[in-house]
Backbone as CSV, one residue per row, in Angstrom:
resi,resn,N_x,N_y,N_z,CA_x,CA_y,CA_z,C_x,C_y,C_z
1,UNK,135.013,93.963,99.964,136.196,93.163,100.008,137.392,93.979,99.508
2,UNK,137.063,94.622,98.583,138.067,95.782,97.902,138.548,96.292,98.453
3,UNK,137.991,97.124,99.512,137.723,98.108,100.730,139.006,97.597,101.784
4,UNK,138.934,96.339,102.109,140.027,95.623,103.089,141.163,95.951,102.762
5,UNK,141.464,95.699,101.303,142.573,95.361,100.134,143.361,97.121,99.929
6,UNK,142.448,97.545,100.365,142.545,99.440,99.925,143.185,99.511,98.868
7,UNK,141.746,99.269,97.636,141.650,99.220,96.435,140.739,100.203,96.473
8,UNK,140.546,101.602,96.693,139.774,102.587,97.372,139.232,103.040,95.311
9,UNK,140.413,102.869,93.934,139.661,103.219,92.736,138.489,102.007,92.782
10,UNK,138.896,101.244,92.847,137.644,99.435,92.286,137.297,99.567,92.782
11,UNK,136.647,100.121,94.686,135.542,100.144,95.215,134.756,101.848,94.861
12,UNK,135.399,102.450,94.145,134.737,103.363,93.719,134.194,103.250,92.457
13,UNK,135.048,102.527,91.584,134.412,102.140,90.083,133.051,101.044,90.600
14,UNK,133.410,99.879,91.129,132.190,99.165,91.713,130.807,100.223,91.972
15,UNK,131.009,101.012,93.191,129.828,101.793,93.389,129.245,102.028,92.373
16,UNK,130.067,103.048,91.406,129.147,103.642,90.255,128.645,102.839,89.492
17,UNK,129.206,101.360,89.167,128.626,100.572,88.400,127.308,100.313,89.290
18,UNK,127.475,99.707,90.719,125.683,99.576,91.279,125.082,100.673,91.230
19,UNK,125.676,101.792,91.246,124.885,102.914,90.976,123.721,103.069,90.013
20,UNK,124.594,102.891,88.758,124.041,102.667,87.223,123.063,101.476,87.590
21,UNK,123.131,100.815,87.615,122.275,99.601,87.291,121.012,99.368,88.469
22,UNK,121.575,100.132,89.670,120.544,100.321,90.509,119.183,101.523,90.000
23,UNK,119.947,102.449,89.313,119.156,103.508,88.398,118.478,102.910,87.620
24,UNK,118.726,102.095,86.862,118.012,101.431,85.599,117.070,100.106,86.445
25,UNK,117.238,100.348,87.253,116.338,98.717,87.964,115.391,99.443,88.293
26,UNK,115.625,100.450,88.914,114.270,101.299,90.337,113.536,102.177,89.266
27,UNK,114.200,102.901,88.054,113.141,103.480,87.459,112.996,103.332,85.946
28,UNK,113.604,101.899,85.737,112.864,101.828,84.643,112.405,100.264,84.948
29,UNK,112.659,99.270,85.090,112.657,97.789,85.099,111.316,97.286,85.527
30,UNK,111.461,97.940,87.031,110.306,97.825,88.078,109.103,97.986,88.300
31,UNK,108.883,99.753,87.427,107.661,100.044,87.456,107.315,99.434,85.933
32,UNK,108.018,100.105,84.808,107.267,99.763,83.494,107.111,97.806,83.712
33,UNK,108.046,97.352,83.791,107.880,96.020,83.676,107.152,94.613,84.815
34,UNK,107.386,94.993,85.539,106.908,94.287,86.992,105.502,95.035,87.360
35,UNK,105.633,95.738,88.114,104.531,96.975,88.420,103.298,97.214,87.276
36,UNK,103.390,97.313,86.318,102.616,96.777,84.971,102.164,96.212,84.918
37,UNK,102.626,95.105,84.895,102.325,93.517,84.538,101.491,92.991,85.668
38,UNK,101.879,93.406,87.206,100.689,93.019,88.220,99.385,93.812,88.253
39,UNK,99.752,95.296,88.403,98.566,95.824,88.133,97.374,96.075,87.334
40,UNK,98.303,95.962,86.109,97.323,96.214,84.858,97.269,95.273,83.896
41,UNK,97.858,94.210,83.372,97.869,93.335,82.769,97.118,91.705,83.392
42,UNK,97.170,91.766,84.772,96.966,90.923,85.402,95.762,90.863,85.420
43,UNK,94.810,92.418,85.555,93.707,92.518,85.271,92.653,91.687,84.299
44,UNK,93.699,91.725,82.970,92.425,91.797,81.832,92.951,89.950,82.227
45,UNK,93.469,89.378,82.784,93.371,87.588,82.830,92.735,87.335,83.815
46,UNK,92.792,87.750,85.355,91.797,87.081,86.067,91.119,87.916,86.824
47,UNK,89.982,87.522,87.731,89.458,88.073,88.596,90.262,88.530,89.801
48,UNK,89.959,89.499,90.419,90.330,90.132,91.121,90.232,89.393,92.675
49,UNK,91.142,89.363,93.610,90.937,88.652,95.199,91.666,89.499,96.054
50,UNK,92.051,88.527,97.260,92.573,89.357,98.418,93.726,89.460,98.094
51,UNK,94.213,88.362,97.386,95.809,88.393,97.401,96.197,89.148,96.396
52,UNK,95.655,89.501,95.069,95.927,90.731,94.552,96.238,91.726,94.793
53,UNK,95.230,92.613,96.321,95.735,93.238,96.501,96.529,93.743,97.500
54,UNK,96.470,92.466,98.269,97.854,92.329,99.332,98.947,92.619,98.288
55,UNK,99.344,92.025,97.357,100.536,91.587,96.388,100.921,92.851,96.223
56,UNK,100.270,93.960,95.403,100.508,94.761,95.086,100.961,96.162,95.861
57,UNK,100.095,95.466,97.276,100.420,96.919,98.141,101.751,96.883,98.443
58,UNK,102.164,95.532,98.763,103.516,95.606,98.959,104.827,95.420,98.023
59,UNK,104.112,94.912,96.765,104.983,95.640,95.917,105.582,97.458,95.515
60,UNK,104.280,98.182,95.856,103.993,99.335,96.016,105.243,99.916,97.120
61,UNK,105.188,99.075,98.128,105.948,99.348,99.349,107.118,99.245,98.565
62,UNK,108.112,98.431,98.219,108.821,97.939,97.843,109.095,99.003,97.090
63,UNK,108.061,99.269,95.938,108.946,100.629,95.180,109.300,101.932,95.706
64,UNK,108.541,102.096,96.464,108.454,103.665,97.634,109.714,103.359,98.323
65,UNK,110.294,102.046,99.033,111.858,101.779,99.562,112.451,102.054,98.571
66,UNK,111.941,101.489,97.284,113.923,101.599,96.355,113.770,102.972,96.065
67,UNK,112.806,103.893,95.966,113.130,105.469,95.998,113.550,105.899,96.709
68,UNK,113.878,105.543,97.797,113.904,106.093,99.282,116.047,105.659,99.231
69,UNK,115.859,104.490,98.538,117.581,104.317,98.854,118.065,104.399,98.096
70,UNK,116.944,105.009,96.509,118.340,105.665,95.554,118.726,106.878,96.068
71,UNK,117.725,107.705,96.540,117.840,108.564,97.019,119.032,109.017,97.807
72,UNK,119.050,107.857,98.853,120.846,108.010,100.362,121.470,107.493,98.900
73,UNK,121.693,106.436,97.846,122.772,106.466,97.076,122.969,107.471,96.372
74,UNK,122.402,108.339,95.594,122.196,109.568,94.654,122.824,110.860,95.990
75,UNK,122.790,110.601,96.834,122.990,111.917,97.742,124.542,111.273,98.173
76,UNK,124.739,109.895,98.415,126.581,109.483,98.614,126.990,109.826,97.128
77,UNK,126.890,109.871,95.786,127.206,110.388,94.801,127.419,111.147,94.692
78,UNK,126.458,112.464,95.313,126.741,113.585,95.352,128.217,113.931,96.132
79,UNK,127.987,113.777,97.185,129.084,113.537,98.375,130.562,113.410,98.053
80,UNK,130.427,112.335,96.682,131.881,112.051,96.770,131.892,113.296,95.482
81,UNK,130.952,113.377,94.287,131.602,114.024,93.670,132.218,115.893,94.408
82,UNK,131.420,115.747,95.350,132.321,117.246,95.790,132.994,117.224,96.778
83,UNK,133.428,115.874,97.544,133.916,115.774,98.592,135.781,115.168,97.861
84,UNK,135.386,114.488,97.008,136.325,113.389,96.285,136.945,112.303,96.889
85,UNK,135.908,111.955,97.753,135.977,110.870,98.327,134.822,109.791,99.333
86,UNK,134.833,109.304,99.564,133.927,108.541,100.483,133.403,108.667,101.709
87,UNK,132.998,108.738,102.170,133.402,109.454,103.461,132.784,107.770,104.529
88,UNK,133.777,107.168,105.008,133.293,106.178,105.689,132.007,105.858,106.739
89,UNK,131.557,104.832,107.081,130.314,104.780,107.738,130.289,105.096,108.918
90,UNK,131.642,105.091,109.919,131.471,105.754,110.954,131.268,107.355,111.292
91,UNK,131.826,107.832,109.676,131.825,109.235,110.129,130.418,109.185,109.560
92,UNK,129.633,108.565,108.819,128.342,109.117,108.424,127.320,109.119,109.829
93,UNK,127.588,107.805,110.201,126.543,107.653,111.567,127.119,108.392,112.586
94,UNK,128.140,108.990,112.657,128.787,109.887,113.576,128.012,111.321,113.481
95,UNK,128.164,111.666,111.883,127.486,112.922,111.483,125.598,112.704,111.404
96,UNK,125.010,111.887,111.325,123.783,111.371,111.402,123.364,111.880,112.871
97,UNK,123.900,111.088,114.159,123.814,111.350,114.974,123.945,112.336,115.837
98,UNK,124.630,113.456,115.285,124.922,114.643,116.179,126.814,114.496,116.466
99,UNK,127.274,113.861,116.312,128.614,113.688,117.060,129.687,114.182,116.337
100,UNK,130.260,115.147,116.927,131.628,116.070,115.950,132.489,115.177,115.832
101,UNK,133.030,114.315,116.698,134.407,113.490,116.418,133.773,112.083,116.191
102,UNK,133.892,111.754,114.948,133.647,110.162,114.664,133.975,108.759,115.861
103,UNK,135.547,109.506,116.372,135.679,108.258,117.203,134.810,108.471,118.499
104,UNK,134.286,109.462,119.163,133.738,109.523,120.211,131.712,109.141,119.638
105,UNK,131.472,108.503,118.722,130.317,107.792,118.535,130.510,106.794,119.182
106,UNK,129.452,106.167,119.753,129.039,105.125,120.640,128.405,104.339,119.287
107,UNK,128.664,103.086,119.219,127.905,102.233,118.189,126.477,101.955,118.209
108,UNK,125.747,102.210,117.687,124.360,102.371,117.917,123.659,100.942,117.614
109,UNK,123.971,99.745,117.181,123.773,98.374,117.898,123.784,97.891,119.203
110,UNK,122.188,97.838,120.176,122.820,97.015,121.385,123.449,96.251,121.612
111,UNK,124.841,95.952,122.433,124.722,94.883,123.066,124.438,93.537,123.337
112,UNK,123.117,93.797,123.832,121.939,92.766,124.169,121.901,91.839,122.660
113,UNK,121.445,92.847,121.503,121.151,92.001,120.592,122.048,91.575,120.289
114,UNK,123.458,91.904,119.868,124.668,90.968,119.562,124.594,89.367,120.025
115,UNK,124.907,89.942,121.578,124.827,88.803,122.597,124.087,87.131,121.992
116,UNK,122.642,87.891,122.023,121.456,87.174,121.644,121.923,86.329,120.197
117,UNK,122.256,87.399,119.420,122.437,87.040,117.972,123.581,85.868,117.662
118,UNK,124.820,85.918,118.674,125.504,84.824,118.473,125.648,83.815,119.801
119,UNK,124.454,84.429,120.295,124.375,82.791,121.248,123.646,81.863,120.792
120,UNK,123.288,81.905,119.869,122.630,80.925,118.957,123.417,79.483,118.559
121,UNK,124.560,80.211,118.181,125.741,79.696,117.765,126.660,78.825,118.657
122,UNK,126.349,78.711,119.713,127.139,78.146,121.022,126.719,76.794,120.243
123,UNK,127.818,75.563,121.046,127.671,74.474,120.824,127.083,73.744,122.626
């Protein structure tokens, strides 16, 4: 919303604050406290079933994602601190994709699904 306003410091102070707190969620909160508590604590109270270890695999999953997207955040951190700035999402998926000039990216959302997505919405 900041971003609209081109309040370009508060959406940069914002980031670093989710930054921080995204740091302290993914590697400390999650595993010692959550991740713990299902795997190993859960143990010594009940018997073991299916849904245990459904539960856990995909909690498992779940932590392997939030490594995976501190990671793209820890690497946009990087970015700005040597870039000193942001570098917007078209030029990222521009540069993602192969494409030297940002505006000559093609939007990589079909169509089709748009379409689909707000014909829902028709009266």
């Amino acid at each position: 919303m900041f971003n609209y306003l081109k309040w370009q410091k508060t959406c940069n102070t914002l980031f670093f604050i989710f930054t921080a707190l995204f740091l302290f969620t993914c590697l400390v909160i999650f595993p010692f406290k959550i991740l713990y508590n299902t795997c190993y604590y859960s143990m010594e109270l009940t018997q073991t079933f299916f849904g245990y270890y459904f539960f856990n695999a995909l909690l498992i999953v779940l932590y392997l994602l939030d490594l995976f997207w501190l990671s793209l955040i820890i690497g946009m951190v990087y970015k700005f601190l040597i870039h000193g700035k942001f570098l917007s999402a078209v030029a990222l998926d521009a540069r993602f994709f192969g494409y030297a000039d940002p505006r000559s990216a093609r939007p990589h959302v079909p169509l089709l699904l748009v379409t689909f997505h707000f014909s829902q919405f028709e009266l």
